[in-house]
Structure formats: structure tokens, C-alpha cells
N, C-alpha and C positions, 0 to 999 in steps of 0.2 A: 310447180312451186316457185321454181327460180322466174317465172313469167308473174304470177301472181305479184310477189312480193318487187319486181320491176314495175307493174302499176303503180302498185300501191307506192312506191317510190315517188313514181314522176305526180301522182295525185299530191301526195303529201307536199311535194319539192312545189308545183303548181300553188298550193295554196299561201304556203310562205310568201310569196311572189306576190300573190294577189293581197296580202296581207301588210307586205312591206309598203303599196303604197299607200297602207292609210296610218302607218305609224312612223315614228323616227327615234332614237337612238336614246337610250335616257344619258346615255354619256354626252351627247352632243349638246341635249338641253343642260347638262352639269355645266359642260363648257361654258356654253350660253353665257349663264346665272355668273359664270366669274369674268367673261370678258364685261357684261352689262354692268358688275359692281365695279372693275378698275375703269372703263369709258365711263362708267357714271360720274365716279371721283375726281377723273381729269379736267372732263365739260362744267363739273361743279365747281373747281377752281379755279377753272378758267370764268367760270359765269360770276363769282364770286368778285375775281380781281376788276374785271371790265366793271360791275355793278359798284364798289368802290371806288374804283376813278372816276366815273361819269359822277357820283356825287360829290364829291371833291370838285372836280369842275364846276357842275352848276355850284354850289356854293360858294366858288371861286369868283363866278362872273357875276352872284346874285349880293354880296357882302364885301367882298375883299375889294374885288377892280376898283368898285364905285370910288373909293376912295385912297386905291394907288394904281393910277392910270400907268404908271412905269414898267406893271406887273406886264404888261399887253407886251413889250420888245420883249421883253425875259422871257416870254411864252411863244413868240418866233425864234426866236434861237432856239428854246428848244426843241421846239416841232422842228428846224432845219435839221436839229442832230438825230430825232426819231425817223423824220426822212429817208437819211442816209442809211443809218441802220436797216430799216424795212428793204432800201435795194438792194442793199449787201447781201442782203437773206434771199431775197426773190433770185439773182443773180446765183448765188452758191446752189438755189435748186428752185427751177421755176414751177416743182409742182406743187409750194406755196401759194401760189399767185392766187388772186379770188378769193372766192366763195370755196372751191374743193369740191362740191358735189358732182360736177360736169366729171370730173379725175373719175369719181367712184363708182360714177354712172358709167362707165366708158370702162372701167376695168373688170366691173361685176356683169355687166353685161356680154363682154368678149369672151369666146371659146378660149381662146388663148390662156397658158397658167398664168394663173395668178402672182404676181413677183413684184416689187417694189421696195427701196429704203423707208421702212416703215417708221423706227426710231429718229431718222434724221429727219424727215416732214414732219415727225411728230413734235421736236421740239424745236424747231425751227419757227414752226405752223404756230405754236402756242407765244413764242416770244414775235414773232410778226403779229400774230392777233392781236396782242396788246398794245405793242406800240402804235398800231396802226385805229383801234378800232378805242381805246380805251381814253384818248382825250374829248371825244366825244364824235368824232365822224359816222356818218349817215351809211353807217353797215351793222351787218346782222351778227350776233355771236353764233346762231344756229348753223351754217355753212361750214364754218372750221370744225367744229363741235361735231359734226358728222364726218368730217375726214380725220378729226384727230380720233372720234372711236374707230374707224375701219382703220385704221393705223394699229389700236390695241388689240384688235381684232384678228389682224397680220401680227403681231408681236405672239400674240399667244400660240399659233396658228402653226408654229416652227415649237414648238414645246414637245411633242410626242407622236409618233406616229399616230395616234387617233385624230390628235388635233390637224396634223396634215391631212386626214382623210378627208376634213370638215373646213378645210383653209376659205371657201368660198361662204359657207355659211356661218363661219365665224367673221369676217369681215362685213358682211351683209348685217349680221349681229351686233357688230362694235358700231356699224353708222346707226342705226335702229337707236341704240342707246346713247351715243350722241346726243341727237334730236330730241330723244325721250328727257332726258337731265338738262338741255338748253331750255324746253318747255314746257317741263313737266306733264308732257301729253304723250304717256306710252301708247297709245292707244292708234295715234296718230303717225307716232312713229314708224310702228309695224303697217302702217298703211303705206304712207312716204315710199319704204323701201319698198313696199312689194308692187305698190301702184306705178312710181315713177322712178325711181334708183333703179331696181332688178328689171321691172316692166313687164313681169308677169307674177305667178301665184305660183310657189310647187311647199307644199307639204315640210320639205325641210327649215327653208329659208323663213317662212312664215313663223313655226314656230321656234326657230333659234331666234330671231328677232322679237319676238313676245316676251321670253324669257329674257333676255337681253334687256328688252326697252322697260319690266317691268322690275328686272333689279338696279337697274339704272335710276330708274323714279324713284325707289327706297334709298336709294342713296342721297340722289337733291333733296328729296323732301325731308331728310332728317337735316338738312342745311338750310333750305330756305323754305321749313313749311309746308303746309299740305294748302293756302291757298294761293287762287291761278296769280295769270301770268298779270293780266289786266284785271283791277280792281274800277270797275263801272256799277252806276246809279240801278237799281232794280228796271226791271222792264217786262213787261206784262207780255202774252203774246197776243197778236195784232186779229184784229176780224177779217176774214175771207174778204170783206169791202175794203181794207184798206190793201191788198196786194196791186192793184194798180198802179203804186206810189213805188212798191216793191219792185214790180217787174220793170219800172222806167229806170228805176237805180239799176239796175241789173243789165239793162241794154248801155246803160251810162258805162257800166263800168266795165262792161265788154271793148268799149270803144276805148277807154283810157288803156285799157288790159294792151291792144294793139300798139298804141302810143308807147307804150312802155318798153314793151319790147324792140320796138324797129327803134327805139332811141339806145336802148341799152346795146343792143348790137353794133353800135355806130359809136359807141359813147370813147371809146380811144383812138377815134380818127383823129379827133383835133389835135391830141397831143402829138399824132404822128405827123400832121400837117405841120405844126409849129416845130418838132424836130425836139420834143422837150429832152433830156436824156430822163433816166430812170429816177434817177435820187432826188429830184424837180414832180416828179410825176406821185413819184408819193407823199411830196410835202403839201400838195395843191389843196387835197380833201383837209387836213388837218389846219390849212391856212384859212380855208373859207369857216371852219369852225369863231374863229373867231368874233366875225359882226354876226355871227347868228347867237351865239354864247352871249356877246351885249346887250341884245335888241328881245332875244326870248330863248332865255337857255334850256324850254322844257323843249323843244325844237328838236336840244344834242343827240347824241346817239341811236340807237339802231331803232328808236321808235315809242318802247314802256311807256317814258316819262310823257310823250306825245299824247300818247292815245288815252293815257287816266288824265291827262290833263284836260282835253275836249270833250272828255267825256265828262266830268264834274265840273265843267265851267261850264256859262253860257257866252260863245264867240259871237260877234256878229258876222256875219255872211262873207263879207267882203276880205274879214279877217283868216277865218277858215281859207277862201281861197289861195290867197298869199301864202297862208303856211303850205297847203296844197303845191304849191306852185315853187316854192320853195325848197320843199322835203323832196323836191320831184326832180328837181337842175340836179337840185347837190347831189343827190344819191348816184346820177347818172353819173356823172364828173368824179364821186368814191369809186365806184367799179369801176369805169375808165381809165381808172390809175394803174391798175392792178395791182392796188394793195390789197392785204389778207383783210376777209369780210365777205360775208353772207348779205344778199336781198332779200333773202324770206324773209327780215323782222320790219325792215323796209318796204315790201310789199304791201305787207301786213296794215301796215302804216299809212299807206298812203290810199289803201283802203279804207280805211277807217277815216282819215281826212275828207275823201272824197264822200261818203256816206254821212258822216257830219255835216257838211253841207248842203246836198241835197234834203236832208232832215232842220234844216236851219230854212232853206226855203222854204219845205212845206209849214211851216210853223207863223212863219209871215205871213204867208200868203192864206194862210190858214185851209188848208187843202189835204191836214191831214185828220182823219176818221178813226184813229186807235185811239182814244180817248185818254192818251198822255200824251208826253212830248214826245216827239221822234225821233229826235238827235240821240240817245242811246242805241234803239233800234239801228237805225241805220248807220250805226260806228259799227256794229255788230254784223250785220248784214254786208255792208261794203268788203271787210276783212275778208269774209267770205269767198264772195263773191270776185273778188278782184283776185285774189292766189287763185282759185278753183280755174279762173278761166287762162292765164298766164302761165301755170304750170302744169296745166290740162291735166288737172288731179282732183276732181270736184269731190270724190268723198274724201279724201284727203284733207283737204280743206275745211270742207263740213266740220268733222270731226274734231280736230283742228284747234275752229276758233270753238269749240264748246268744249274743248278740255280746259282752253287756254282762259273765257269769261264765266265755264260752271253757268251758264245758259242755256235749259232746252228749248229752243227754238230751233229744232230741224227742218221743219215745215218748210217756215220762210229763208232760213239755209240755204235749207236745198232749192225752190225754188229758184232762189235769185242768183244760185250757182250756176245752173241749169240756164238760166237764159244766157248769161255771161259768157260762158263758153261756148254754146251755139253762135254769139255775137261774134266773137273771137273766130270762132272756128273759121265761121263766114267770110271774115274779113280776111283770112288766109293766115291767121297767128300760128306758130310752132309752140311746142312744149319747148320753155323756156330753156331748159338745164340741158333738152338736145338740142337747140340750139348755140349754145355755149359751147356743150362737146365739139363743137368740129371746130376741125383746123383752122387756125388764123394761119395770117403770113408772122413766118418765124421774128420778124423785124420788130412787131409790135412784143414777143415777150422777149428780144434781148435789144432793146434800143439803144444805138450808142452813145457816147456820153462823148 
């Protein structure tokens, strides 16, 4: 009897087991749903306040300057005191510094426990975001916005002993959500983390991140709406004939994709060469805002106003380059600084620039066979293409830019994802954000002054 009922133990004990891996905690997902609605709330006033400064400035340089050119000294001065400010902060705790993802990739992915001053990044991280990224310089909000949610994520995570059970899949949770409320793309989010943040897939982190990224979205979208991120012209999907045009952008942008990276990872040489100290290093990006705010303020910031603008205009070729070519210095020279600011909305961007382009030639040259104009297409397709292969996260990406334009076009997506990152791969490119993770020399985050 006592043999029997010892089977039947270990059988029953056995299938729990086999059971547990296909389910998770309804408490965990509870958790989830409340870190994803307070990192929803954060990211949204933080995306809030940047999305109100950046209008205020262009309005600044497109109304006001023209006709008190005196505003222009008033507005160095105060970019010198925002400067100083941002180093102060970076100084008091360098794990401000960037974008923040490299941090969360590198802390979720370590064996090692989980520990970090979650509340002091976190409001440190949100008043450096601002000062640094909200007069209009060439960074993303979506970078902080991921570590300020793994910060909520850590805050809640110390609340109860269940929540400490769950510390790593509530942080995974709070970046997810983040991401989700910077772009309104839970969908994307939950990919992000489990693709290229965690770098694998397990049953928990998935769905505490779902849950997370999808009460995160109920929370922007009751703030900014339920439409996307980019408001772009209608665009039809292309004939199996015109992918040839597709797959060329797509080896294009695998090549810029390399470009991009071996500049970004160099991009605080110079300052080290010239010896600049820190409180100089973060006034640089804010200072070049200024003849781009003159000369074409939709240019500013982490990209939006860029990419509806190209996309409902028609550029000339040469013009598109320029801006290409320009979104592309400055941004390197924003990170460089290591002031607080994300690439992904800058990538994003300079994809979409680059795909304008290429879409502006075929249009001359009349070479292209989709029987509209192409320059919406390939804004669409570049964005793609160019994050997929730089941060070697192609459904990622995919995804992505079709939360972010409400376009199905996965087809040519993916596609032109797909080449870009074999192009990338070939050329010897790293995943951007592990390349970021590793060690610099300590000199470059405390430069002396």
C-alpha cells in the first residue's frame, strides 16, 4: 500500500513538474500588470515632457528667433547651465550615462543577483533625460524609458516576499513596459526583451513582460491616443517585381548598419583626444542643436518630427542626403558625450532618411514598378531594415516599425530585414547594445575636469 501510494506520489509530484513548465504564477502576471501600469506612467511623462519641449523649441526657432536673434546667446547660456547639470548627475552615478539598455542587458542577463540603486537612477535618469534630450538633441526617449521601467520593476520587486521571488521577471517586465509606453508597440516590446535585452525565451519572462508591456500601452494610449508613433501617406504593398529595388536598399543599409556602429563605438574618442572634461561633453550635443534648429528644426530631436516630415514632403535628393548625413554626425557626437539618451529613435531615423532617399532616386530615375511613389515605402522599409540588422533583432524590428506606422507590410519587412543583417553579419557587425555592454576604459566615464 505504502509502495503504491509512493508511485503514485512521485507520478503525480512528476507531472506538476512537467506542468510547471508550461504555466507561470497568476500572481507574477498580477505583479506584471502593476509594475507595467506605474513604468507605463513614468515613460508617459517622461515622453510627455520631451514631446512638449521639442515643440516649444521648434516653435522657438520657426516664430520667435527670426525676429529676436538675441534669443540665440540666452539659449547658450542656458544649454551651459543644462550641461553642467547633466554632469553633475552622470558624476553622482554613471549608471545614468547613455542610452541604459547596455546596464539592463548586462544585469538581466548575469547569474549574478540582481541589486542595484533603483530609485536613485531612476530619478536622476528622468531629470538627466530631460535636460539633456528635451532641447531638442539627436537621442532617443526609448533607452531611458527602458531602464527607468527596470528601475520600477526593482522598486516593486523589494515589496513582498513573492515579489522578491519574481525580482528578475519583474525587471525584465518594467523594461518591456518602458519600451511598450515610449512606442506604443507592446508587441515589440515583449520581443526587444526576450530577443535582445534577456537573449533568450523562458515561459516566465515572456509572459511577465506581455502583461507588463500591455498595461503599459493602456496607460500611453489613454495619454497620447491609440494612433502610431509615425503618421505617414498611405502605401499600397509593392509587386514581387519591384523587390529588386527592395533588396538593394537592404544591402545599402546593411552597409550604413556597419558604418554606424564602428562610428558609434569610437564616437568618445575625440573628446578624449581633446581632453574635453565632462560638463563641456554634455553641452556639445545641445550646442550643435542650435544651426540645425535655424536652418531646419523638424531635423530636432530623437527623430518623429524627421520622419512625418520626409514622409509628407517631397525632398530633393541631395536634400534628403544632407539631412542623412547630418542626423548621422550629430547623433554620433549625442552619444559620445555620454549624456542620457537612447539610439533606437535615431536609428529608426536614419533609416527612414536613408530609405527616402534611395526612394527619391528610384522616382528620378524612374526605376521604380510599384505603381506609386516610393519614398513612403522605403521610409518604411529602411526603419526596418537598418534597427534589424545593427541590433541583430530582425523580428524585433519587423514588428516594431508596423506597431509604430499601422502598416502591413511584413513581406517586404522582413525581406529587406533579412538581407541587411546577413550584410551586417558579413561585414563582421556586433549586436549593437552588446557591443555597448563591455568595458570601456574607466577614463572615458569619469573624465577629469
Amino acid at each position: 500500500m505504502r509502495r503504491e501510494f509512493r508511485e503514485s506520489a512521485i507520478q503525480f509530484t512528476g507531472k506538476i513538474r512537467s506542468a510547471s513548465h508550461h504555466s507561470v504564477s497568476p500572481r507574477l502576471v498580477g505583479w506584471s500588470v502593476v509594475v507595467g501600469a506605474a513604468a507605463g506612467f513614468v515613460a508617459s511623462v517622461f515622453r510627455l515632457i520631451l514631446q512638449t519641449m521639442l515643440h516649444a523649441v521648434m516653435h522657438l526657432y520657426r516664430y520667435v528667433i527670426p525676429g529676436r536673434p538675441w534669443i540665440v546667446a540666452m539659449e547658450i547660456v542656458i544649454f551651459i547651465a543644462f550641461g553642467w547639470c547633466i554632469a553633475a548627475l552622470i558624476r553622482s552615478d554613471p549608471l545614468i550615462k547613455g542610452s541604459g539598455i547596455p546596464d539592463v542587458e548586462k544585469r538581466l542577463r548575469s547569474s549574478a543577483p540582481l541589486h542595484f540603486p533603483w530609485f536613485r537612477v531612476l530619478w536622476k535618469k528622468i531629470v538627466g533625460g530631460i535636460l539633456a534630450i528635451g532641447p531638442g538633441a539627436f537621442a532617443g526617449r526609448e533607452g531611458p524609458s527602458i531602464q527607468m521601467g527596470a528601475c520600477v520593476g526593482m522598486g516593486f520587486s523589494a515589496i513582498t516576499m513573492t515579489t522578491r521571488t519574481y525580482r528578475r521577471e519583474l525587471v525584465a517586465a518594467g523594461a518591456a513596459a518602458g519600451l511598450s509606453a515610449a512606442f506604443n508597440a507592446p508587441i515589440a516590446a515583449v520581443l526587444f526583451v526576450t530577443e535582445e535585452i534577456y537573449s533568450r525565451f523562458t515561459l516566465k519572462i515572456g509572459l511577465a513582460s506581455l502583461a507588463a508591456a500591455l498595461s503599459a500601452n493602456a496607460v500611453s494610449s489613454s495619454i497620447f491616443g491609440i494612433e502610431p508613433v509615425f503618421s505617414l501617406p498611405h502605401v499600397i504593398k509593392p509587386p514581387i517585381s519591384s523587390y529588386w529595388s527592395i533588396g538593394a536598399l537592404a544591402v545599402l543599409l546593411g552597409m550604413l548598419a556597419w558604418a554606424y556602429e564602428w562610428t558609434l563605438l569610437r564616437s568618445s574618442k575625440a573628446y578624449d583626444l581633446l581632453h574635453l572634461p565632462l560638463a563641456v561633453r554634455t553641452f556639445v550635443p545641445l550646442l550643435l542643436t542650435i544651426p540645425v534648429g535655424l536652418l531646419a528644426p523638424d531635423l530636432l530631436g530623437g527623430g518623429n518630427a524627421t520622419v512625418t516630415s520626409i514622409g509628407n514632403s517631397h525632398h530633393a535628393l541631395w536634400v534628403l542626403l544632407v539631412f542623412l548625413a547630418v542626423r548621422f554626425g550629430i547623433s554620433q557626437i549625442t552619444y559620445g558625450s555620454g549624456s542620457p539618451g537612447g539610439i533606437f529613435l535615431p536609428i529608426l531615423t536614419l533609416g527612414a532618411l536613408a530609405g527616402a532617399s534611395w526612394g527619391a532616386f528610384l522616382n528620378v530615375q524612374q526605376l521604380w514598378s510599384g505603381g506609386t511613389d516610393a519614398t513612403t515605402l522605403m521610409i518604411i522599409v529602411g526603419m526596418s531594415g537598418l534597427f534589424g540588422a545593427v541590433s541583430k533583432a530582425p523580428l524585433t524590428a519587423i514588428i516594431l516599425v508596423t506597431e509604430m506606422t499601422s502598416y502591413d507590410l511584413l513581406m517586404p519587412l522582413g525581406f529587406a530585414t533579412l538581407i541587411s543583417y546577413l550584410v551586417y553579419d558579413a561585414m563582421g557587425g556586433k549586436p549593437i547594445y552588446d557591443a555597448l555592454g563591455k568595458p570601456v576604459d574607466s577614463a572615458a566615464l569619469h573624465p577629469s575636469d
